[in-house]
C-alpha positions as CSV (number, residue, x, y, z in Angstrom):
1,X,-89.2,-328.0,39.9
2,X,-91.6,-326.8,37.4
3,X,-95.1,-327.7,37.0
4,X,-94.7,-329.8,33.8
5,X,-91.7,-331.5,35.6
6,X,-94.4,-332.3,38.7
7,X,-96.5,-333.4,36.7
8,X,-94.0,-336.1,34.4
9,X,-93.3,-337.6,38.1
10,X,-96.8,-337.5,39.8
11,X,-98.9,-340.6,40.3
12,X,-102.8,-340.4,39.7
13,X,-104.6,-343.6,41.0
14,X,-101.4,-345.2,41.2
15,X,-100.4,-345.0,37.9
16,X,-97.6,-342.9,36.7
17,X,-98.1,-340.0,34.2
18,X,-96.2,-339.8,31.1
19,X,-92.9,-337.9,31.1
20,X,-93.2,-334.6,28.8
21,X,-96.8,-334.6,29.6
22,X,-98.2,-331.5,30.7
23,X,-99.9,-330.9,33.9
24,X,-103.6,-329.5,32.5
25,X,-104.3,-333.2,30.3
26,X,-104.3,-335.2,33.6
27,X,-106.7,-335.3,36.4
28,X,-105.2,-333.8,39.1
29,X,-107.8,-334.5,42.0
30,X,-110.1,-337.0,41.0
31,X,-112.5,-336.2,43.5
32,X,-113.2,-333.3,42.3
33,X,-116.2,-333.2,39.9
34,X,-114.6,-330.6,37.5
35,X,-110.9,-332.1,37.7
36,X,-112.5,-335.3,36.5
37,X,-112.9,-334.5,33.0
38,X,-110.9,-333.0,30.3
39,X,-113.3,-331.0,28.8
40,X,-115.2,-330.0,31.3
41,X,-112.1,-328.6,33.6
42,X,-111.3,-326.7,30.7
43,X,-114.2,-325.2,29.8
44,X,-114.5,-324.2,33.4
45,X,-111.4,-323.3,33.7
46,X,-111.3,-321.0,31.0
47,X,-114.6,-319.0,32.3
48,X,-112.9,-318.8,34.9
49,X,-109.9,-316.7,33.1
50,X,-112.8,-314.5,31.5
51,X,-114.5,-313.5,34.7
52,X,-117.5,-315.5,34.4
53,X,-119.6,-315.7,37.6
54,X,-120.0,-319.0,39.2
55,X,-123.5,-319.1,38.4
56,X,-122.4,-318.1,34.8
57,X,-120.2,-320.9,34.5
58,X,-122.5,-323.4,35.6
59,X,-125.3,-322.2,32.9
60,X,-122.8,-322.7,30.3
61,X,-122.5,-326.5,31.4
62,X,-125.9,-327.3,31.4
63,X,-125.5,-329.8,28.6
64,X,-122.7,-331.4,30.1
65,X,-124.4,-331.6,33.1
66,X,-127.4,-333.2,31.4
67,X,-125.6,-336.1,30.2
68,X,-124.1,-336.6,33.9
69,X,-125.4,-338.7,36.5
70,X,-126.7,-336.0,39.5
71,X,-123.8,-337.2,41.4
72,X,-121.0,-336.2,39.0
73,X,-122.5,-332.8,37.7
74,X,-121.0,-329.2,38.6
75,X,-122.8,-327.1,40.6
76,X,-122.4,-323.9,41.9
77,X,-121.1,-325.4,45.6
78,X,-118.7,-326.7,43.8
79,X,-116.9,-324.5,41.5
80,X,-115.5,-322.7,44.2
81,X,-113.4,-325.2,45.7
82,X,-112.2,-326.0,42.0
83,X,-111.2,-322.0,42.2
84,X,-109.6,-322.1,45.5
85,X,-107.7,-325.3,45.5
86,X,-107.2,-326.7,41.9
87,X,-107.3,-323.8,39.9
88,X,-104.0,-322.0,41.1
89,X,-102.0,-325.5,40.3
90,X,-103.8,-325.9,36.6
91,X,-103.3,-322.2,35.6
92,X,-101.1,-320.1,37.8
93,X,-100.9,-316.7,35.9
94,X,-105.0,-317.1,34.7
95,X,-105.5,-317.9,38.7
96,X,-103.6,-314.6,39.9
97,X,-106.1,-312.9,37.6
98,X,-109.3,-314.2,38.6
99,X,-108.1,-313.8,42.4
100,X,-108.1,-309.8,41.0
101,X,-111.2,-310.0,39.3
102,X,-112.9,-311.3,42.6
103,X,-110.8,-308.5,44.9
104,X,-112.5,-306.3,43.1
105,X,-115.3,-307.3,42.3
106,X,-116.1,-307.5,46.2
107,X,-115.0,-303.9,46.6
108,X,-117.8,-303.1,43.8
109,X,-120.5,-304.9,45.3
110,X,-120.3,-307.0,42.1
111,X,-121.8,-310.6,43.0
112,X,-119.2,-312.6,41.6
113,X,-120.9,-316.3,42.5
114,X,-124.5,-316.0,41.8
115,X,-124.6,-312.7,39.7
116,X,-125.4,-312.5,36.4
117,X,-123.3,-309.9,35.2
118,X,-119.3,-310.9,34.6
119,X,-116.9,-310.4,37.4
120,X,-114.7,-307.5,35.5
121,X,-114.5,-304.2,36.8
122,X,-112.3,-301.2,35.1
123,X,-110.0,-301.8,38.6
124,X,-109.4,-305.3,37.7
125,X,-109.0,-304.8,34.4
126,X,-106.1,-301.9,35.3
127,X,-104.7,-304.3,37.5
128,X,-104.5,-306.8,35.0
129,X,-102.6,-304.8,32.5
130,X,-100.5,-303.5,35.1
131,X,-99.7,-306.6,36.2
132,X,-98.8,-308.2,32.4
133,X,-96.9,-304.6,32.2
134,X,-95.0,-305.9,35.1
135,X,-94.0,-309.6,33.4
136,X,-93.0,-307.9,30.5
137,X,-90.6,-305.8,32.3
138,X,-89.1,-308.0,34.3
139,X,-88.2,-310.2,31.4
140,X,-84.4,-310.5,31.2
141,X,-84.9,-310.1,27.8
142,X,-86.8,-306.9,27.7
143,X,-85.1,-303.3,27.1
144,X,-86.1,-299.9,28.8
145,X,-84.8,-297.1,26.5
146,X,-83.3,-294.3,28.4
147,X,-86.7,-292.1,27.6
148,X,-88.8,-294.6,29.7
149,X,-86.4,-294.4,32.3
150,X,-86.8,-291.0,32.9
151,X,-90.2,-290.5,32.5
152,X,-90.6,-293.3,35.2
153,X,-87.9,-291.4,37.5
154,X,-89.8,-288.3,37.4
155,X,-93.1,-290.4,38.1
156,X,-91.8,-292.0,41.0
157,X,-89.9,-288.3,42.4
158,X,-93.4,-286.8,42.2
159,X,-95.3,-289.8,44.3
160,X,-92.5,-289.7,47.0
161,X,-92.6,-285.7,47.0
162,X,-96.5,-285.9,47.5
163,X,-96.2,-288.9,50.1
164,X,-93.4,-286.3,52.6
165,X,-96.7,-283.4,52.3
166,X,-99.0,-285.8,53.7
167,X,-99.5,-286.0,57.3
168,X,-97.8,-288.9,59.2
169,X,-100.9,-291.7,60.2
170,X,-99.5,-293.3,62.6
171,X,-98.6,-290.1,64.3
172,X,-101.9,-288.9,64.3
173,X,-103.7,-292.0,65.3
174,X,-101.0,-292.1,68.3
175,X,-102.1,-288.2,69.3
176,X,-105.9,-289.6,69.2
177,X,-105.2,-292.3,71.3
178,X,-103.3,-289.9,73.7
179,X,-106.2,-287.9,73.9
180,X,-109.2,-290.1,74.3
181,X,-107.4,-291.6,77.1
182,X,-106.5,-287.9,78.8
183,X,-110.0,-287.3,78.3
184,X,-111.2,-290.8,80.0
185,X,-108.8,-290.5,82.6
186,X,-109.8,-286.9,83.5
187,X,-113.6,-286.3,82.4
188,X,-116.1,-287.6,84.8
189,X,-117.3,-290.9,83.8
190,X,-120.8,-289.1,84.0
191,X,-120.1,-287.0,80.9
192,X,-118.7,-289.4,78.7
193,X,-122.1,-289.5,77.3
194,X,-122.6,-286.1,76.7
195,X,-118.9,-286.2,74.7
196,X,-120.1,-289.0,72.5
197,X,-123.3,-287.7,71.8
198,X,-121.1,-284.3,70.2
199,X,-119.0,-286.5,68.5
200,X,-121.5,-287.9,66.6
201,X,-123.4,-284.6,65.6
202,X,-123.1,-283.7,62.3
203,X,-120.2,-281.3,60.9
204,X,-120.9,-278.1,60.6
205,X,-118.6,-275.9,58.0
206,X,-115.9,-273.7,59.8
207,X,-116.4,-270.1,59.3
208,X,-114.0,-268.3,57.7
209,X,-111.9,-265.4,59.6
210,X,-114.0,-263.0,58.2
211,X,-117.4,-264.2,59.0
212,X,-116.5,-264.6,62.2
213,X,-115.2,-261.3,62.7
214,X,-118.6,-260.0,61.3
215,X,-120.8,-262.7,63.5
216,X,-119.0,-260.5,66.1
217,X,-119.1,-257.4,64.8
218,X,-123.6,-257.7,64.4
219,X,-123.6,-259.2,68.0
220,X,-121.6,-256.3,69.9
221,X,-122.9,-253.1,68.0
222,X,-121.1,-249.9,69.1
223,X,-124.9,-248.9,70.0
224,X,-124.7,-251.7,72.4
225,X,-122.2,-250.2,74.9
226,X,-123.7,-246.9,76.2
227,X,-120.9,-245.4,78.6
228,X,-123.8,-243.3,80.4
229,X,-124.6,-246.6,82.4
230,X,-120.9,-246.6,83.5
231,X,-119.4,-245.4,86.7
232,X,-116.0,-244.7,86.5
């Protein structure tokens, strides 16, 4: 059933919505201060779609909220609830969007409910597209011409070629576990420690095969070896 249908057979307060209505006119949880009114769930609810900040969103209602009682206004507390629980049913595709915008916003260390600055990050906003890309190509309706086909074939041989040069993860993480438990099993407990404290020292560059050969070559000088002091 679709979200319009839902919404022609739904009850608010007892009373029956309209058939043919659609789903973003009605109040779909009355106790919830945005859902309560028309204009303000939209206005919200499109800030939302844009990547506003919580904070953001609630500035821009400050004249709405001035001619609300204190009880019914919006705050910040409660825009996020709208978010997680209301926003999804009232706009599903703008909802999968802002739930990338946030993703990544929290990778950036972009404060995305009391920040000033807008949610969107160059990762969301390639997500996005991607993702719209996506929708368009799964249309039934839309047509890949042979060209795109084969430029996506050789795009996908070369990420499955690079994937079999990489070393296998879980194999490796396996072989780690396998040897921090031979080396707890076998070290005395008393040098655990010591092993730990090596561990974390920092890396130091590898020498190459040359320099090695000449750290050995300046610390055994032929001069060194004096066969006099030899008996043989």
């Amino acid at each position: 059933m679709t979200v319009s249908a839902m919404a022609s057979v739904a009850e608010i307060n007892g009373t029956p919505l309209p058939f043919g209505g659609s789903i973003e006119r009605f109040h779909l949880e009355p106790r919830c201060r945005v859902c309560r009114d028309d204009d303000l769930r939209r206005k919200v609810n499109e800030l939302l779609a844009t990547g506003s900040s919580y904070a953001m969103i609630v500035r821009a209602l400050e004249l709405d909220n001035a001619a609300l009682d204190k009880c019914d206004q919006v705050t910040i507390d409660r825009v996020p609830n709208h978010t997680a629980r209301h926003f999804p049913v009232q706009n599903v595709a703008q909802a999968t969007y802002r739930q990338i915008l946030e993703r990544r916003a929290e990778q950036n260390g972009i404060d995305f409910v009391t920040g000033v600055a807008t949610a969107l990050t160059p990762m969301a906003f390639f997500e996005t597209v991607m993702l719209k890309a996506f929708e368009a190509l799964v249309d039934p309706d839309t047509k890949v011409d042979v060209s795109a086909g084969m430029i996506a074939a050789a795009r996908l041989q070369a990420l499955l070629d690079s994937r079999t040069e990489q070393p296998d993860l879980a194999k490796l993480k396996r072989k780690v576990t396998e040897i921090a438990e031979a080396v707890r099993t076998t070290v005395p407990r008393e040098m655990w420690a010591d092993i730990v404290a090596k561990l974390e020292e920092p890396e130091r560059p590898l020498h190459h095969v040359d320099d090695v050969s000449d750290d050995l070559a300046e610390a055994y000088e032929p001069d060194d070896f004096d066969d006099s002091s030899y008996d043989y």
